[in-house]
N, C-alpha and C positions, 0 to 999 in steps of 0.2 A: 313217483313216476319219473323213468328216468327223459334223459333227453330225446326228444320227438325226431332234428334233424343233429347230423354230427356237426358242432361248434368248430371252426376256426381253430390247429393246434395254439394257436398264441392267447388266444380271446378265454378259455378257459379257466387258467389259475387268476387270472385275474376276477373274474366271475362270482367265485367263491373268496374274495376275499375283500369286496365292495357291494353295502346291502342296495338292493335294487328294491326297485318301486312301480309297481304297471297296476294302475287303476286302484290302487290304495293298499294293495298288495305288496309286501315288507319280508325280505330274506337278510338277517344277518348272517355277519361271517360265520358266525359257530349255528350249527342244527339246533341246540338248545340253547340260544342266548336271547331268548324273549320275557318278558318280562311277564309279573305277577303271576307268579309259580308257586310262592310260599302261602300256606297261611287254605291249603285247597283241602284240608282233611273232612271240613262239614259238606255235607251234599249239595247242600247251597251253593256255597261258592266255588265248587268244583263245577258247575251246574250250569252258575252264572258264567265263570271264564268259558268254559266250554263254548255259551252260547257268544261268546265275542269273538270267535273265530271267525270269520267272512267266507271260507269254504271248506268242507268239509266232504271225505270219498267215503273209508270206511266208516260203518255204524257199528257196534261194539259195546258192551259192558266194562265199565269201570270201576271202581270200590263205591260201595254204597249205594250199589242199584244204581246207578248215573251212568248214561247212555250217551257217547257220540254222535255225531247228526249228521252224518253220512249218509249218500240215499243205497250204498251197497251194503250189504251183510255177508259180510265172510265166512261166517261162521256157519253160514247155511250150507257152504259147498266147499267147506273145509273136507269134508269127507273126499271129495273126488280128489285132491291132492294128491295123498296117497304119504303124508306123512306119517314116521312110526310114530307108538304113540310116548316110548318116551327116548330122549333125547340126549341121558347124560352123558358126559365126556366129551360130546360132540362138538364141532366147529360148526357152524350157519353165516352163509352170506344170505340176506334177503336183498335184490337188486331190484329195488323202483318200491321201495318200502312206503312210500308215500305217509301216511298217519301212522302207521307201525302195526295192524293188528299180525297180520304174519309171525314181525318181529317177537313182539310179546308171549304170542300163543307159541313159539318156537324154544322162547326163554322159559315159560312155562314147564312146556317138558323137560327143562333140563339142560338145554344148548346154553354153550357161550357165545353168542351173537353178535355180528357187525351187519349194521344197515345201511345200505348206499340208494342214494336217490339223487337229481341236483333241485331236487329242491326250489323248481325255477318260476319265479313269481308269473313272468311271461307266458307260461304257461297251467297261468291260475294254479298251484301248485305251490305249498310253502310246508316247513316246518312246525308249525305252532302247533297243531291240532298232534303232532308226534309229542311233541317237546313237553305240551301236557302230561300225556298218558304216560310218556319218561319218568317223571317226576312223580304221580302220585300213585306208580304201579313202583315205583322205588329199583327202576329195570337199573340194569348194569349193563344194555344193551351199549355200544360204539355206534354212532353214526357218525358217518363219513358223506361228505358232500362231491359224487362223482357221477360225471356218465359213465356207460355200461363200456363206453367207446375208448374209455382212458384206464380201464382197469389195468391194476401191472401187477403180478405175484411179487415181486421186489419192493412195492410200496406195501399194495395193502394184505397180503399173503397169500396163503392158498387156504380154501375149506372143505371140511368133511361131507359138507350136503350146503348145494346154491338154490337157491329161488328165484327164479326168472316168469313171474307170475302179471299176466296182464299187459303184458310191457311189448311183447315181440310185435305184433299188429303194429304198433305205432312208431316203428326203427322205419328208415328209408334206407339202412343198411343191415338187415335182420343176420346175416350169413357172417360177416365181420363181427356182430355183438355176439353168438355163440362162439366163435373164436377165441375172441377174449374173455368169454365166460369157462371154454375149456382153460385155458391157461391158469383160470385160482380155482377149479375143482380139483378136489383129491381124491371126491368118490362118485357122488350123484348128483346131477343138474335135472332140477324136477321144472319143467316149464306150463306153463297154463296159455293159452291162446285163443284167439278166435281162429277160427277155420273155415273154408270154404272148399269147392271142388271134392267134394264127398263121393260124388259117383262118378269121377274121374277112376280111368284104369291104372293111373301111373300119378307117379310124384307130380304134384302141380300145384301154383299158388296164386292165389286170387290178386288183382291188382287194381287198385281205386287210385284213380290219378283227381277226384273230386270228393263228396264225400255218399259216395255211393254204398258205405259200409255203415248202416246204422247212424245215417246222415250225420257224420264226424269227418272233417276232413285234414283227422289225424292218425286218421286208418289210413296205411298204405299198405301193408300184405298179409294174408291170410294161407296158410298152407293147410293142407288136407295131412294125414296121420303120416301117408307115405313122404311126402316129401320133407315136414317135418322130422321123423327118424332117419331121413336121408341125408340132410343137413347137417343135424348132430356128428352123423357118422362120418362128414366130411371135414365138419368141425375141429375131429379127432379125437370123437369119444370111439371106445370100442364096442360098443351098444348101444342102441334107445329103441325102445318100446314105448309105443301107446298103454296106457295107462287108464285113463277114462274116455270115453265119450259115449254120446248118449247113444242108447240102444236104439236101435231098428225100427221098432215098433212106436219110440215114443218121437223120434223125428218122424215118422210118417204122420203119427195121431198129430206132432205141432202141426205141420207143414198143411195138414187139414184146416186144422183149429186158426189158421192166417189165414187161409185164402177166403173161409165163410166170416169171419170177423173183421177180415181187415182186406179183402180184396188181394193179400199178395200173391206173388205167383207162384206156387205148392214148389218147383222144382230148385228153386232158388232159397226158398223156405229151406225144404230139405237138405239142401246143399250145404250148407252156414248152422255154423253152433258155435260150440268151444269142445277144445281136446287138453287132455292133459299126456304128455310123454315123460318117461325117465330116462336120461342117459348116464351113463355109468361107464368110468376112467377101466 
């Protein structure tokens, strides 16, 4: 996950280079410099370190039928992506890699991978649970300790296809972080988002100054398909398209299925999902 609000220019290289500590929660300077790594090949003890992790996002399969303990599954809506399925020769930036499944399933096919996250204990948010699956997936992945807000094509390069997946809702500067996401694309910036104003006629984006968005109050904007590909396009990509979002039919059948189960209100149901876009240099 990358950074919620943008860090102080000064406050950050230092950041990343003194481990921080919030509520027992531990960032060393290197993404992978946590300890008892070796020695994880039996299930067991891949099993047992796993469960010493303190939190954990993505859930996931790892050697040996041994499972991560994430309450999200990626792998269920990996399809809506719209990654190809295989990847070789390719460059991948994955931006807010959090635990890595992305990462991995992207090295899988084939990609040369770098992961950027910061990694921020402050925001319950650490390397371990990656740093694991580094190690006994035996990745060649690169992670880098950065916000989306510091990327530079002269530091960390430029990529064949970016991932900016989950991440944009929780920028207080969403239009600035595609900015600096066009600048290290060399071909496709595939983003994933929450979304709101669906039956808006024109680009619009939702705005939770509390946490009015899936009672988180690290949602701050939500854009509908239009103003999303609007974005991108002012970004300085030369296209984006929507890409997934849910059908018609089955936001109306949710937006039912809340308001008899859960009292919400159908039209704000209806309004609020997630969208997937591709923009393309």
């Amino acid at each position: 996950m990358v950074e919620l609000r943008e860090p102080p220019a000064a406050a950050h290289p230092a950041s990343i280079q003194t481990p921080k500590e919030f509520g027992g929660l531990r960032q060393p300077a290197s993404p992978l410099d946590w300890p008892d790594l070796d020695n994880l090949d039996h299930p067991a003890a891949l099993q047992a370190r796993i469960d010493r992790v303190p939190v954990w996002h993505h859930r996931y399969q790892l050697p040996g039928g041994v499972w991560t303990k994430g309450p999200f599954l990626p792998g269920d809506r990996l399809h809506r992506i719209g990654l190809p399925e295989r990847l070789d020769g390719k460059t991948v930036l994955d931006v807010g890699a959090w635990d890595g499944f992305y990462t991995f399933e992207c090295e899988r096919r084939g990609a040369q991978v770098t992961s950027a996250d910061t990694w921020n204990p402050e925001h319950l948010v650490t390397s371990e649970g990656y740093a694991i699956a580094h190690r006994v997936l035996k990745s060649r992945a690169k992670p880098v300790q950065v916000s989306v807000h510091d990327l530079d094509p002269a530091v960390h390069g430029r990529f064949d296809i970016v991932l900016f997946l989950g991440v944009l809702y929780h920028l207080t500067n969403p239009f600035e972080a595609l900015q600096k996401l066009r600048a290290v694309t060399k071909h496709t910036l595939i983003v994933e988002t929450a979304s709101d104003m669906r039956l808006a006629s024109t680009p619009a984006l939702g705005f939770y100054p509390g946490s009015e968005l899936e009672n988180d109050n690290t949602n701050w904007f939500a854009p509908n398909a239009r103003a999303l590909e609007g974005m991108c396009r002012a970004a300085g990509f030369r296209e984006a398209k929507l890409y997934w979002q849910m059908s018609l039919p089955k936001a109306i059948a949710r937006a039912g299925y809340r308001l008899v189960r859960l009292g919400a209100n159908p039209i704000k149901s209806f309004n609020r999902g997630r969208i997937v876009v591709h923009a393309t240099v």
